[in-house]
ZAMIGU-135823 format. One record per atom (N, C-alpha, C): x negated, y, z. Coordinates in nm, 3 decimals. Atoms other than C-alpha are relative to their C-alpha. Layout:
BEGIN
(node (X,Y,Z)) ...
end
This chain:
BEGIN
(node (0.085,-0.074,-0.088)) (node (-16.061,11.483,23.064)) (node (-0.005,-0.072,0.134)) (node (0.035,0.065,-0.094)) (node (-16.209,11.326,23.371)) (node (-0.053,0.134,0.087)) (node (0.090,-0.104,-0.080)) (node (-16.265,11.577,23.670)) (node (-0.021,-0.128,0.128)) (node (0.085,0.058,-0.106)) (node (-16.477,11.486,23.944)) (node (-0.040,0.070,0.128)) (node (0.006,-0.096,-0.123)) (node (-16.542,11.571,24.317)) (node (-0.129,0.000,-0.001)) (node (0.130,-0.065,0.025)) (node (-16.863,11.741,24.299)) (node (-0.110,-0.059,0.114)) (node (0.080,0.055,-0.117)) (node (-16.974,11.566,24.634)) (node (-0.055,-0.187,-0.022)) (node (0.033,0.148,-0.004)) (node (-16.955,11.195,24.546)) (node (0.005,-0.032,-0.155)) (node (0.009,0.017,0.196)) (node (-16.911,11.222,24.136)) (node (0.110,-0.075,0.002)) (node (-0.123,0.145,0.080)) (node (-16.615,10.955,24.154)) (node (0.097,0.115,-0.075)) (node (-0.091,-0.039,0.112)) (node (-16.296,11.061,23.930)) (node (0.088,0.040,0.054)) (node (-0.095,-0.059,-0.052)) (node (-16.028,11.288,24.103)) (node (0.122,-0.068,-0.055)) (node (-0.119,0.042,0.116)) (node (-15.771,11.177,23.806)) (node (-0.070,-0.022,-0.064)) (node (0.019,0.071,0.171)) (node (-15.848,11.025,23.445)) (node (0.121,0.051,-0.065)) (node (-0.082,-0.003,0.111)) (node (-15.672,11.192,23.183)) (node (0.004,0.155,0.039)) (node (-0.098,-0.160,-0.021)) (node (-15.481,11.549,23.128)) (node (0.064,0.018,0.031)) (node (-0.061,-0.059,-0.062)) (node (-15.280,11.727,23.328)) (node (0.136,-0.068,-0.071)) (node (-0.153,0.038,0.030)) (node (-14.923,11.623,23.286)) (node (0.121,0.134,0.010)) (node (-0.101,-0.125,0.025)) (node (-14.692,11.933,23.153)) (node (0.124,-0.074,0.006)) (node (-0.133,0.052,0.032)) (node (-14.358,11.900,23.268)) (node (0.038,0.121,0.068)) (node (-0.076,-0.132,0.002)) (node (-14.072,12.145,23.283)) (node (0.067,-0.019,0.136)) (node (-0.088,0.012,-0.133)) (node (-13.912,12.222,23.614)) (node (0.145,0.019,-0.048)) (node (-0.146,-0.002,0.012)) (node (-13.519,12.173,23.601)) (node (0.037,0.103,0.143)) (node (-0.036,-0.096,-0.132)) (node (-13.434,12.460,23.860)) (node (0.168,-0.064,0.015)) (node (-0.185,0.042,-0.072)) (node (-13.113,12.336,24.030)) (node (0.052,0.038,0.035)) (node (-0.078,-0.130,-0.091)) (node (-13.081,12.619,24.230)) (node (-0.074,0.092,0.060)) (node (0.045,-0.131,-0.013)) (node (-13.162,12.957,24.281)) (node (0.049,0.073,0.173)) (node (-0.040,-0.074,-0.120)) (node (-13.097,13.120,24.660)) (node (-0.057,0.143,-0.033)) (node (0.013,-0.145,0.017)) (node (-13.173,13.427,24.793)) (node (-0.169,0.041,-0.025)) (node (0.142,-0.008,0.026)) (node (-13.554,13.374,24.807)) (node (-0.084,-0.148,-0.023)) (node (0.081,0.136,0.047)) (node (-13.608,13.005,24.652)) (node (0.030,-0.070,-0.101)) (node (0.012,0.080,0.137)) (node (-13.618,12.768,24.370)) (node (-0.007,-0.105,0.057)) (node (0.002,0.111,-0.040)) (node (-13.546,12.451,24.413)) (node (0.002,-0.092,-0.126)) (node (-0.023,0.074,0.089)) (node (-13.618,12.159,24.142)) (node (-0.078,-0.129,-0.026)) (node (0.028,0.133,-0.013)) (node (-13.706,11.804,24.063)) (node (-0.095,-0.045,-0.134)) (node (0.048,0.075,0.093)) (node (-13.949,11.615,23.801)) (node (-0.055,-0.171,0.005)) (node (0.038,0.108,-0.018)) (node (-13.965,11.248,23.719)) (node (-0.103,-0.058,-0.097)) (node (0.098,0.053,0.089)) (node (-14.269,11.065,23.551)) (node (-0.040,-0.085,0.006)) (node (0.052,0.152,-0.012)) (node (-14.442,10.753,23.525)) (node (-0.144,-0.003,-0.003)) (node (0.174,0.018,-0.015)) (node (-14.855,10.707,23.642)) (node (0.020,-0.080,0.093)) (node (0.083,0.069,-0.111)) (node (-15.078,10.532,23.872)) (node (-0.103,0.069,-0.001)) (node (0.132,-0.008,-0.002)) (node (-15.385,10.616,24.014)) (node (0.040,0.152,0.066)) (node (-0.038,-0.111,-0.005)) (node (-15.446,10.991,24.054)) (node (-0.004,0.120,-0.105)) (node (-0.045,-0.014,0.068)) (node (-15.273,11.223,23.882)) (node (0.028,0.199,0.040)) (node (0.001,-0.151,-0.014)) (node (-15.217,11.643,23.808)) (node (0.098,0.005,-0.073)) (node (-0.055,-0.071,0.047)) (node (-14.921,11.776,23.728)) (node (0.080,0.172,-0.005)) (node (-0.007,-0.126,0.063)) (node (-14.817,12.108,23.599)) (node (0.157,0.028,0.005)) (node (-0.207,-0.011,0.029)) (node (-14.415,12.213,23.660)) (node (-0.038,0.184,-0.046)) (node (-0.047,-0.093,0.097)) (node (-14.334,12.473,23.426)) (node (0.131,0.067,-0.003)) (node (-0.122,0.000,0.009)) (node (-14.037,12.624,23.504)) (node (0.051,0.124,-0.161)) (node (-0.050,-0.100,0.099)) (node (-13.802,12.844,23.263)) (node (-0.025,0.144,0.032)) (node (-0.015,-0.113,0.053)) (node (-13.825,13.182,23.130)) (node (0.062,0.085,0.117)) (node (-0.064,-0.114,-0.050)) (node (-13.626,13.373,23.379)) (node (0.003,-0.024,0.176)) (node (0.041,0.051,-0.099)) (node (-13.755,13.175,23.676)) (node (-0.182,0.013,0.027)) (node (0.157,0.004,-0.006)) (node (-14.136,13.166,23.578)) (node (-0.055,0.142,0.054)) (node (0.050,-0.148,-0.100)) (node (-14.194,13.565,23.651)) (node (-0.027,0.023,0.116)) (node (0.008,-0.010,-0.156)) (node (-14.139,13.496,24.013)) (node (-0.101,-0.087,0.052)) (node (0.051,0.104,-0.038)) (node (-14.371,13.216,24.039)) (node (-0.191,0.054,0.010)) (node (0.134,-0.013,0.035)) (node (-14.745,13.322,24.104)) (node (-0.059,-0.006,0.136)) (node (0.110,0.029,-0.101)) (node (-15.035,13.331,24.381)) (node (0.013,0.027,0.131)) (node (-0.038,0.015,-0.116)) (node (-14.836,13.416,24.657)) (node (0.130,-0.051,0.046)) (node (-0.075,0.072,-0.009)) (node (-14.585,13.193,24.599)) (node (0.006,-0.079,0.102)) (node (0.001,0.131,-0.067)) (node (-14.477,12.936,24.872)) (node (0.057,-0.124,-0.038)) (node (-0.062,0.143,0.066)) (node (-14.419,12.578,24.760)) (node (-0.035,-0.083,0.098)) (node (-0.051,0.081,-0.089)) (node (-14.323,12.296,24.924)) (node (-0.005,-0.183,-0.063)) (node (-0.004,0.119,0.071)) (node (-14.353,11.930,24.766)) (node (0.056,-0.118,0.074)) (node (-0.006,0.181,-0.029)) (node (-14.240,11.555,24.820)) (node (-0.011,-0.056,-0.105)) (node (-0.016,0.061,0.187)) (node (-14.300,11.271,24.597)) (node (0.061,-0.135,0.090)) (node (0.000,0.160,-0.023)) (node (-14.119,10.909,24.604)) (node (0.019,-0.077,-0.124)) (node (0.012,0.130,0.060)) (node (-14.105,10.624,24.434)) (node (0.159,0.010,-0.054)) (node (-0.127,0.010,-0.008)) (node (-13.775,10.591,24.226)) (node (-0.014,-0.121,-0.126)) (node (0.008,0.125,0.093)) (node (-13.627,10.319,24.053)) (node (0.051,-0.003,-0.143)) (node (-0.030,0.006,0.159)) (node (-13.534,10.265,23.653)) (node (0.142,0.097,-0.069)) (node (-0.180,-0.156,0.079)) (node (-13.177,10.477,23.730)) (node (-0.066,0.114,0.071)) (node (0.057,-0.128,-0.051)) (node (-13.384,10.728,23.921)) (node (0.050,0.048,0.120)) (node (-0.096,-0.027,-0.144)) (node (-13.217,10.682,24.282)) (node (-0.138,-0.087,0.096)) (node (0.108,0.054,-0.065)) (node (-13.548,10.670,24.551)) (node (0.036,-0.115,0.043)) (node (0.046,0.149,-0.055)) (node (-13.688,10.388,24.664)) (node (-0.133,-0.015,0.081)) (node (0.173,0.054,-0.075)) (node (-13.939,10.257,24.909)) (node (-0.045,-0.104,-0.023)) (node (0.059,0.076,0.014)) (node (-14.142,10.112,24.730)) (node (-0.125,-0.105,0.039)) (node (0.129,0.090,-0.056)) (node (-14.460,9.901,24.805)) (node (-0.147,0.117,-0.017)) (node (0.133,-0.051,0.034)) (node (-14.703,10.148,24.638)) (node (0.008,0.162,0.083)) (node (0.058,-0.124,-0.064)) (node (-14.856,10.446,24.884)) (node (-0.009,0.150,-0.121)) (node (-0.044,-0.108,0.040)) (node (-14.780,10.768,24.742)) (node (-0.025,0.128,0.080)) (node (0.045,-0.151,-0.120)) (node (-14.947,11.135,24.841)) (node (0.006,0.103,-0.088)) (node (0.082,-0.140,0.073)) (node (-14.995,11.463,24.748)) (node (-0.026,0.085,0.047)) (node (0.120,-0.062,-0.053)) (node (-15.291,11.661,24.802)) (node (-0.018,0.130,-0.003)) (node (-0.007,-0.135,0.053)) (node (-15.264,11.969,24.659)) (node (0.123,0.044,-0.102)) (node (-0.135,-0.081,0.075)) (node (-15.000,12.240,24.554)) (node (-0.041,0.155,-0.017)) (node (0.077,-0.144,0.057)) (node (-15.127,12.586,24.388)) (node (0.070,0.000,-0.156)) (node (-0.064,-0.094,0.082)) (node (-14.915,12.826,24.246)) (node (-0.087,0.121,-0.054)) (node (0.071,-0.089,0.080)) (node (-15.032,13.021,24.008)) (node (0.066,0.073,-0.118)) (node (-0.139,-0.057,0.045)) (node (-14.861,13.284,23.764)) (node (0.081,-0.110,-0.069)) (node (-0.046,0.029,0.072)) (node (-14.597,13.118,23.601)) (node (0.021,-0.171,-0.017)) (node (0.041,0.182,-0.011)) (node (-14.695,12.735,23.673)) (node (0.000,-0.003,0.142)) (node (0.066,0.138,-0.067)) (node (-14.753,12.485,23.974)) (node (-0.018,-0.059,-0.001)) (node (0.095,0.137,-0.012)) (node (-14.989,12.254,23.999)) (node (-0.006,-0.077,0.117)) (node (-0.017,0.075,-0.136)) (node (-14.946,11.959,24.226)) (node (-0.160,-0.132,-0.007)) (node (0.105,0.136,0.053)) (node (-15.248,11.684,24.236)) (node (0.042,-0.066,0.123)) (node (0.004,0.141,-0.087)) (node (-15.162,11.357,24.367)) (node (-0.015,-0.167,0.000)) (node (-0.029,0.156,0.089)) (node (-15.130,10.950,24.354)) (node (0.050,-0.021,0.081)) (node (-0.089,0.185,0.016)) (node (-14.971,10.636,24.310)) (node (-0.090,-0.074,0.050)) (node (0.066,0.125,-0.018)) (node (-15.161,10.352,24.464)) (node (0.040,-0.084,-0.034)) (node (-0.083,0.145,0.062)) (node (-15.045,10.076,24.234)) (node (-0.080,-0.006,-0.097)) (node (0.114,0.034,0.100)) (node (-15.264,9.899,23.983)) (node (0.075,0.051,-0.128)) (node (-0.071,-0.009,0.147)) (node (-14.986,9.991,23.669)) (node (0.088,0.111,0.042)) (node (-0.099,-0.086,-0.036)) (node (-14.731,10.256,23.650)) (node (0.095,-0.008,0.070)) (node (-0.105,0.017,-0.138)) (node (-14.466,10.331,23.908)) (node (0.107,0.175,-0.109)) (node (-0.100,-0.104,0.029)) (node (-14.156,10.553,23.853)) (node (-0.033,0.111,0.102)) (node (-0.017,-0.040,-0.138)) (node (-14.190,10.860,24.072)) (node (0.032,0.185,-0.019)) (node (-0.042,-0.133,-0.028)) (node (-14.039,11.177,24.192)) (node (-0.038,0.093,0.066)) (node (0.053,-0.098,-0.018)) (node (-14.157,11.521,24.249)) (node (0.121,0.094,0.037)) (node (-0.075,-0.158,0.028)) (node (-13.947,11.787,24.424)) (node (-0.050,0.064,0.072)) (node (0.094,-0.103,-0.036)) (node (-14.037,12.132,24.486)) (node (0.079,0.081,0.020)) (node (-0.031,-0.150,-0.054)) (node (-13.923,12.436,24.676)) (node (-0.060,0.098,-0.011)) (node (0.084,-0.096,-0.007)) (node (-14.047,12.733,24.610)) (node (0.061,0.139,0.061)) (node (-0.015,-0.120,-0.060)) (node (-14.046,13.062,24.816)) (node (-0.010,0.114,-0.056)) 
end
C-alpha cells in the first residue's frame, strides 16, 4: 500500500504498516513505558501493539511521547550518519501509530521508545 499526501501526490511511505508488539518495561502510576527495534529506510508507519492488560488503557486520549535513534547490530544507540524523525504519534484504542523516517538509501537499525500517559 502506497499512501499519499493529497496536496503534492508524492508517497508518504511505500509499503504496510509495520505491526510490532510493545515490550512494556514499566508500568507507574499513570504511564507505560516501552521500546521497539526494526529495520527500514525511507518513510515508514508503525503500529506498537502493546499486551492484553496494558492495551485497555491505551486509546484517544492517551498521551504519548516518542524518540527514535539509530542503533547498532547489538542494539546499544548510535549516532549515526542517517537523519532520523518522527512526524506523527496517534493513539488510538488499543494501538499507536507513529509515522516516521530514516534518511538512508538501504536499511538502518533503529529504535522507537514510547511513553505513554
Amino acid at each position: 500500500m502506497i499512501t499519499t499526501d493529497n496536496a503534492t501526490h508524492s508517497p508518504l511511505y511505500d509499503g504496510e504498516s509495520i505491526e510490532a508488539a510493545l515490550d512494556a518495561v514499566q508500568e507507574h502510576d499513570a504511564s507505560i513505558t516501552g521500546t521497539v527495534s526494526f529495520s527500514t529506510h525511507g518513510r515508514f508507519a508503525v503500529s506498537f501493539v502493546p499486551d492484553q492488560s496494558v492495551a485497555a488503557a491505551v486509546g484517544p486520549m492517551t498521551k504519548a511521547f516518542a524518540s527514535i535513534t539509530e542503533v547498532d547490530g547489538a542494539g546499544n544507540p548510535i549516532l549515526g550518519l542517517a537523519d532520523t524523525k518522527i512526524y506523527n504519534i496517534v493513539p488510538t484504542p488499543g494501538r499507536v501509530t507513529i509515522r516516521g523516517e530514516a534518511i538512508w538509501d538501504s536499511n538502518i537499525n533503529l529504535r522507537i521508545s514510547l511513553v505513554l500517559f
